[in-house]
N, C-alpha and C positions, 0 to 999 in steps of 0.2 A: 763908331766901331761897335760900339754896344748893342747900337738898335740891328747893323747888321749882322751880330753873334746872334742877337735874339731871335731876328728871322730866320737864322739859315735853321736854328733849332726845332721852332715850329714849322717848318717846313718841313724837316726830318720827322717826325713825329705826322702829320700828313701825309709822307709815302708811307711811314709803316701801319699808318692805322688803311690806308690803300690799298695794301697786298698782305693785309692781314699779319696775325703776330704767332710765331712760336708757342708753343702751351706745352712746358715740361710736364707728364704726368710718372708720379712716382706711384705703381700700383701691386695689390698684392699676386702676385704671381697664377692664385686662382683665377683671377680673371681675364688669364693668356685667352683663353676660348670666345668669352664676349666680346673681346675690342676690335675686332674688325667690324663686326657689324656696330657698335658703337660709335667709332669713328667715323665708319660711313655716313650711319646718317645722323650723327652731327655737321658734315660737309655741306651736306644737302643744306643746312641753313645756314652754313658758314663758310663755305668755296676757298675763302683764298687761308683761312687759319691751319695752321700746320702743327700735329699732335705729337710728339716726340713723346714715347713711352718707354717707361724704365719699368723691368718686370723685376719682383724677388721677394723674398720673406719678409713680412714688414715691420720686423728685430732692427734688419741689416737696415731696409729703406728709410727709419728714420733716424737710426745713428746719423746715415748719410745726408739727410735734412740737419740735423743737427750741427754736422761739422761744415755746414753754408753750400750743401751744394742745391744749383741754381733752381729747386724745384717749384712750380705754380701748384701743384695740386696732391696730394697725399691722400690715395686709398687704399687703405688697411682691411687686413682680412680679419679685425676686430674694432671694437670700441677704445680700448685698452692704449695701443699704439698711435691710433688716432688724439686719443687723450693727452698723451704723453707729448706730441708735438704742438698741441694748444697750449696747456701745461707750462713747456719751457718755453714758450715766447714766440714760435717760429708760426704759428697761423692766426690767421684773423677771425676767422672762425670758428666757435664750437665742433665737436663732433656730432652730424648725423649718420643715421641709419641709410645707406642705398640699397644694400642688398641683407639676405642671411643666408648664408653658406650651408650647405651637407656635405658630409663625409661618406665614401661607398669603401667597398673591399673589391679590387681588382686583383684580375690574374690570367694568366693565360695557359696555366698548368689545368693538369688534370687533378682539381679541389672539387672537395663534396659540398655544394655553396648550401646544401638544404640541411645542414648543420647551423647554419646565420653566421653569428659572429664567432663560432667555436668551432671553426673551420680554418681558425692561426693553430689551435691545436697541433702539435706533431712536425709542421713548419720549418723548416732551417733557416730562410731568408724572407721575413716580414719587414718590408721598407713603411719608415713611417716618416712626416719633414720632423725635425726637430722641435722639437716641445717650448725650447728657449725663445726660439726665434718667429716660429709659426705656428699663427693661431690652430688650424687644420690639425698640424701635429698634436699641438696640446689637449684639443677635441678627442684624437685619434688615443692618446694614453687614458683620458677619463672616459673612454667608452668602454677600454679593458679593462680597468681599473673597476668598472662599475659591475662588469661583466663578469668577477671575480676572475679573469682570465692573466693577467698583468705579471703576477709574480711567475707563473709557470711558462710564458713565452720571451718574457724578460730578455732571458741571453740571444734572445734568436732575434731581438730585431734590430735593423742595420736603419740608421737616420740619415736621410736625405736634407741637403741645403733650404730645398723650400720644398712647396708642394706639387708642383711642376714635375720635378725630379724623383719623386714616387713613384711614377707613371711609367717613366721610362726606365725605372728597376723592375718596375714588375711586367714590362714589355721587353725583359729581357732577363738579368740574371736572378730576381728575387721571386719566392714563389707565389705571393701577392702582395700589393700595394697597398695601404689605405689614401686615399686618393679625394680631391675635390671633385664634389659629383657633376659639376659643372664640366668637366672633362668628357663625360660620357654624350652630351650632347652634340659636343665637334662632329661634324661630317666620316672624320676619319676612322668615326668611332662606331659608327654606325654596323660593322658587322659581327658586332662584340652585343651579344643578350644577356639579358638580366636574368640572376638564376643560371648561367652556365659562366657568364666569366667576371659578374661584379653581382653583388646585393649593394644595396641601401643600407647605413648601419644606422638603426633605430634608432632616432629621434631623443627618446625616455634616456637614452645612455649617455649622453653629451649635452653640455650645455649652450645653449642657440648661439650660435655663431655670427650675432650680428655686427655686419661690416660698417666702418665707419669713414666717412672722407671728412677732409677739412681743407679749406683755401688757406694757401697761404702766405707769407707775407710780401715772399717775394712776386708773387701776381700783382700787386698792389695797385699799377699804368697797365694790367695788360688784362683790354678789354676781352676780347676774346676768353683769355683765361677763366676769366669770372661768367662769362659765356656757358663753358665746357660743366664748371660747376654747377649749373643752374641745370643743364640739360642733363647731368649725371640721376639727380633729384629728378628730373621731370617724368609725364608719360610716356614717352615714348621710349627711353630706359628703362625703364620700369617693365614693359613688354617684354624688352630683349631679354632684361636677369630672368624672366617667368620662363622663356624660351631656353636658355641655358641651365634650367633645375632650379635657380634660386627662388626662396619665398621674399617677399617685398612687404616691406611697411605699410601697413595703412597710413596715408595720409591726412 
């Protein structure tokens, strides 16, 4: 009875390693924009593996790791929350660098953008994500804060869940966003110019933004997973984040 429990188990484990395995990715919401082409072509060398992506602030995403849910892969829109998941026990990995983030100022209002960042000035609705939870936001206050601008728009700005949801306040009720610049690359973005509905906010204002992944523990049997990981770090990602605005690690 034993040897046949044993078989029927490798056996099961030969259809899934077959038709390929699930790969939960917990990932920071900035990089709604890259993963379709990401997951593409990771398919291309991996057909039958299947990507299940959880997007949000990466506060919330590794509470959510933390409290056991079922994630293989964790990428943070910093080092910091990446850390914190190696930290408490939950990844097998260190934190690297995949990508490094910027920050823009969007809007679809009639703003004077050749002002730069002194263009929240006078403002009633400046959407930022939340500083607790998202790295973006936290960028997004030390850029004012640096910008001596902080105190005197203070009351006027209204904080979004993640950074995603900046976007879509300032494509609609707030007078500008500050925003992943990674956003501005999507297709859909395409007839929005720089200088009339976003800047870049300077670099010197905000501290680098670099993102961090970690594998983790519950990937442990699941090749694929370790797979996804591998190809996140490799060149041909590496392409994509330069294509979506982001700067990339020297390797």
């Amino acid at each position: 009875m034993k040897k046949v429990f044993k078989f029927l188990c490798v056996a099961a484990l030969l259809v899934i390693n077959a038709f390929g395995a699930e790969v939960n990715v917990y990932a920071a919401a900035n990089t709604t924009y890259a993963f379709p082409e990401l997951i593409k072509e990771f398919n291309k060398l991996h057909p039958d593996a299947k990507i299940n992506l959880t997007l949000g602030a990466s506060g919330g995403l590794v509470t959510q790791i933390q409290n056991s849910a079922p994630a293989d892969i964790f990428m943070a829109a910093d080092m910091g929350f990446a850390q914190k998941a190696y930290d408490t026990g939950f990844a097998s990995t260190e934190p690297k660098v995949y990508a490094q983030g910027a920050v823009a100022i969007f809007s679809i209002r009639n703003v004077d953008f050749k002002k730069g960042i002194e263009v929240v000035r006078g403002l009633k609705a400046i959407s930022i994500a939340n500083p607790q939870t998202a790295p973006y936001g936290k960028a997004s206050i030390e850029a004012l804060k640096n910008a001596k601008l902080y105190d005197e728009v203070e009351k006027n700005i209204v904080y979004a869940q993640k950074i995603s949801e900046t976007l879509s306040q300032a494509l609609s009720a707030s007078d500008v966003g500050f925003i992943a610049a990674s956003a501005l690359f999507d297709e859909k973005m395409s007839k929005y110019k720089e200088g009339v509905n976003y800047i870049f906010v300077p670099q010197e204002l905000y501290t680098p933004i670099d993102q961090g992944i970690v594998l983790l523990k519950h990937a442990e049997k699941n090749d694929d997973a370790k797979a996804f990981y591998e190809f996140i770090l490799g060149d041909k990602s590496r392409e994509i984040f330069k294509k979506f605005g982001y700067n990339v690690p020297a390797k």
